[in-house]
C-alpha positions in Angstrom: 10.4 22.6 -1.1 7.8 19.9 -0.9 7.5 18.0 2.6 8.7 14.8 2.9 6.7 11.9 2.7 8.1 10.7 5.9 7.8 14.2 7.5 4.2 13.6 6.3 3.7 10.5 8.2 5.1 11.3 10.9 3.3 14.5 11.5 -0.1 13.1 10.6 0.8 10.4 13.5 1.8 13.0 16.0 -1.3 15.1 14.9 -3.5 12.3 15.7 -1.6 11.2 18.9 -0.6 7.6 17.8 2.6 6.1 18.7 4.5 3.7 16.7 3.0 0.9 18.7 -0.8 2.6 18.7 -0.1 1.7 14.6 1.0 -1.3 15.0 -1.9 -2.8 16.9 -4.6 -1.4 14.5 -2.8 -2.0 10.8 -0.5 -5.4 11.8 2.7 -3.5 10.5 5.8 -3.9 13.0 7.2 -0.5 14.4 10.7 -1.2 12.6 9.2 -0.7 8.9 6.5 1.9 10.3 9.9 3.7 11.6 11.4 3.0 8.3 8.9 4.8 6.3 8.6 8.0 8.2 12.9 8.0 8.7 13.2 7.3 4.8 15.1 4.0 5.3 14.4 1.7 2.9 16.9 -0.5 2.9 14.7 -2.8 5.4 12.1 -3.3 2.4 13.0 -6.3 0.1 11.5 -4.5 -3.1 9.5 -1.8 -3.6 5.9 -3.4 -3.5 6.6 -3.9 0.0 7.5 -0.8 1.0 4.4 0.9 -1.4 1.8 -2.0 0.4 3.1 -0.8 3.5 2.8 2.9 3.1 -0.5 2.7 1.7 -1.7 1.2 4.6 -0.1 3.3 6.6 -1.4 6.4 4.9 -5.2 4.8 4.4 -4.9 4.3 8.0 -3.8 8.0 9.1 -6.7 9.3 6.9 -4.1 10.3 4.5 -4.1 11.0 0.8 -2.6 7.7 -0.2 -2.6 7.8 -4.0 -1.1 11.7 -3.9 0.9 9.7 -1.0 2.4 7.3 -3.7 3.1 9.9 -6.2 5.5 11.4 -3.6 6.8 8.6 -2.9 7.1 7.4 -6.4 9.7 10.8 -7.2 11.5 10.4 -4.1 12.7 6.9 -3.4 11.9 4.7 -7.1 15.3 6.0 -7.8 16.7 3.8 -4.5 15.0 0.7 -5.4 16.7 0.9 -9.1 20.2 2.3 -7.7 19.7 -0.6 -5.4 19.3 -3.2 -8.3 22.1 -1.7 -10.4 24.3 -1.9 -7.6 23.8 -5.8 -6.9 24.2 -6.3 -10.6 27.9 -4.1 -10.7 28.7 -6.3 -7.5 27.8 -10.0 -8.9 30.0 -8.8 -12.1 33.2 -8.0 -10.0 33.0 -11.1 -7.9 33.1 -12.9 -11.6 35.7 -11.1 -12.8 37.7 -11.8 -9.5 36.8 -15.7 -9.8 38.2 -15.1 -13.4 41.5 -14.5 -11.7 42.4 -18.7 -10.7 44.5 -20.2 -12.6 42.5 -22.7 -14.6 43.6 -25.9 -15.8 41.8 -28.9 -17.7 41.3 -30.7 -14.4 40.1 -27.9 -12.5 37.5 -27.5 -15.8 36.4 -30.9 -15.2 36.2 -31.3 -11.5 34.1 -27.7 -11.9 32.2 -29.3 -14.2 31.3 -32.8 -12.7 30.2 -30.7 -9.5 28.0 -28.2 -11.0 26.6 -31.2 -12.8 25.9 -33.2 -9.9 24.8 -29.7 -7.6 22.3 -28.9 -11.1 20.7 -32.7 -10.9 20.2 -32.6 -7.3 18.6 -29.2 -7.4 16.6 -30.3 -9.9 15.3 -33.0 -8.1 14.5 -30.9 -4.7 12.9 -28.3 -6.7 10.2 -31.4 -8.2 9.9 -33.1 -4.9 9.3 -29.4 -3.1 7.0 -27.9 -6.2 4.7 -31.4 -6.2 4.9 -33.3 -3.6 4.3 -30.6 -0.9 1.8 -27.9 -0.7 2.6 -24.8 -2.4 4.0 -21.7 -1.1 1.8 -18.7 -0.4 2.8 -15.2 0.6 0.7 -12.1 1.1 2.1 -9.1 0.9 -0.3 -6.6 0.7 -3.3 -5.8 2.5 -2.6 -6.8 5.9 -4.7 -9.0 8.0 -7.4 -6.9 9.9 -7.5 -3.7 8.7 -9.6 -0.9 8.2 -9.5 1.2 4.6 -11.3 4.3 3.8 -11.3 3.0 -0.1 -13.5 0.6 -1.4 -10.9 -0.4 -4.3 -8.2 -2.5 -2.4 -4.8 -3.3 -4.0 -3.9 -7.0 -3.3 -0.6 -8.2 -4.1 1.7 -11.4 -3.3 3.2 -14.3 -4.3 2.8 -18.0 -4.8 5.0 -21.1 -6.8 5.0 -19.8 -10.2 3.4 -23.4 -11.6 0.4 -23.3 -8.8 -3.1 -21.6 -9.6 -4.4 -18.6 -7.6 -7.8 -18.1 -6.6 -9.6 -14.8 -4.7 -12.7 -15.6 -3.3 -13.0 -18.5 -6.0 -12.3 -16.3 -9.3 -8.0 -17.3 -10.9 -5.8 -14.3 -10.7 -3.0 -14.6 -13.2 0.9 -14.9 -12.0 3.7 -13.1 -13.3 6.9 -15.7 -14.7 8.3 -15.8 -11.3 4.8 -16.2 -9.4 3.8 -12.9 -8.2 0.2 -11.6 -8.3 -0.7 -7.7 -8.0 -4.4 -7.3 -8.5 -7.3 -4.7 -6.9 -10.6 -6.2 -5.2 -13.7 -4.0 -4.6 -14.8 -4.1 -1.0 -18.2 -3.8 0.4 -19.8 -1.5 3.2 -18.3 -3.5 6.5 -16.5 -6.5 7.1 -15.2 -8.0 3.6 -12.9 -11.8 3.3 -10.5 -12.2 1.5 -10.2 -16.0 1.1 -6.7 -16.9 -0.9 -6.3 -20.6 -2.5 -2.9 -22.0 -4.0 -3.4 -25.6 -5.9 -0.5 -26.6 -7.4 -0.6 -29.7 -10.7 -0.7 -32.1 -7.9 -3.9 -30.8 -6.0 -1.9 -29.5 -3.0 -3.0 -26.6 -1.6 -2.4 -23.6 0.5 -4.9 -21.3 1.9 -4.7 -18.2 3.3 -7.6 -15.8 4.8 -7.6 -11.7 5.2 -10.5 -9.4 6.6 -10.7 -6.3 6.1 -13.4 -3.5 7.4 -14.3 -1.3 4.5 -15.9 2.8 6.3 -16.6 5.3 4.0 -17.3 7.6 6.4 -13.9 9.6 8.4 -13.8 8.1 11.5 -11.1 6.7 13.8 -10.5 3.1 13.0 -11.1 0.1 15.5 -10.0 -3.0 16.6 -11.6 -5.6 14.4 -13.8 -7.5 17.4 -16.2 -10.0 14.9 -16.6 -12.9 13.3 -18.7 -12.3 10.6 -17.3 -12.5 6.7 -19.1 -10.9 3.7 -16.8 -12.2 0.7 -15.4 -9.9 -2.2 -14.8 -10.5 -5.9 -11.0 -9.5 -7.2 -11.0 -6.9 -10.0 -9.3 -8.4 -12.8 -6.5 -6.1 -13.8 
């Protein structure tokens, strides 16, 4: 029977004599999901590119195979994440079908009605004053901030207001319906930037900034103690 990926992990981290909290300090992940991926427990993960961003650091950073890493992972858990999704689905329809259950009338119809009418325009205006009068939102999931890869192909992946433009280091990446972004960057020799702009239509904008020390050569990573940027251009998928 093949090893666990967790079992994997975990005895990777004791052969190398890290703790949790040695981990945590050179790849920015908290313990609780580092735990979580060597106990199998994936419920802490909101979907399943953050918990595979998360264990490919976490392999790339034990000196670990991380795409075989993946492929484990891939036959082992996938399953959850789509049992997981299935299950929230099943649940939403019984709570209709309990709803289903008042007794409806023709006022309750239009008192329902009016309010989801009045909830709809209000939310609708929110959602314009948020999406263009502020700046827009801008989350990276994947890589972390100051970490050291053994690969020079890096997978970067987030998410930003669906209606914004994304730039890497100047070049568009393109957004998925609901504003997510997976894309791969090629890293140089040493200290590489990643430099992250969100403009939305109104010209507000949201930066955010990730370095990341690229070694081809097997050696135990360190704590990122410079300055200095050398900038690299994403790979369009």
């Amino acid at each position: 029977m093949a090893e666990s990926v967790g079992n994997i992990l975990k005895s990777q981290r004791a052969h190398k004599k890290f703790t949790l909290e040695d981990v945590h300090k050179f790849v920015k992940i908290h313990p609780i999901f580092l735990r979580a991926l060597e106990e199998g427990d994936y419920s802490v993960f909101s979907n399943k590119v953050h918990a595979t961003g998360f264990l490919k650091n976490y392999a790339e950073f034990l000196e670990l195979d991380a795409n075989k890493l993946l492929g484990l992972w891939r036959r082992e858990y996938e399953a959850y994440f789509d049992k997981r999704t299935k299950e929230t689905a099943a649940s939403s329809a019984v709570k209709k079908l309990e709803s289903a259950k008042l007794l409806i009338t023709p006022g309750l119809v239009l008192a329902t009605a009016s309010a989801i009418l009045v909830v709809l325009f209000f939310g609708y205006l929110f959602y314009q004053y948020r999406s263009y009068s502020g700046a827009p939102k801008l989350e990276i999931y994947t890589p972390q901030n100051s970490i050291v890869v053994n690969s020079d192909i890096l997978d970067v992946t987030g998410k930003t207001d669906r209606d914004s433009v994304l730039l890497i280091n100047n070049q568009r990446v393109l957004l998925d319906k609901d504003g997510g972004f997976v894309t791969s960057v090629k890293l140089r020799e040493g200290l590489n930037t990643l430099s992250f702009l969100s403009v939305n239509k109104l010209g507000r904008e949201t930066e955010e900034t990730r370095t990341i020390i690229y070694r081809s050569l097997e050696e135990v990573p360190a704590v990122l103690e410079t300055t200095e940027s050398t900038d690299s251009a994403p790979i369009t998928p």
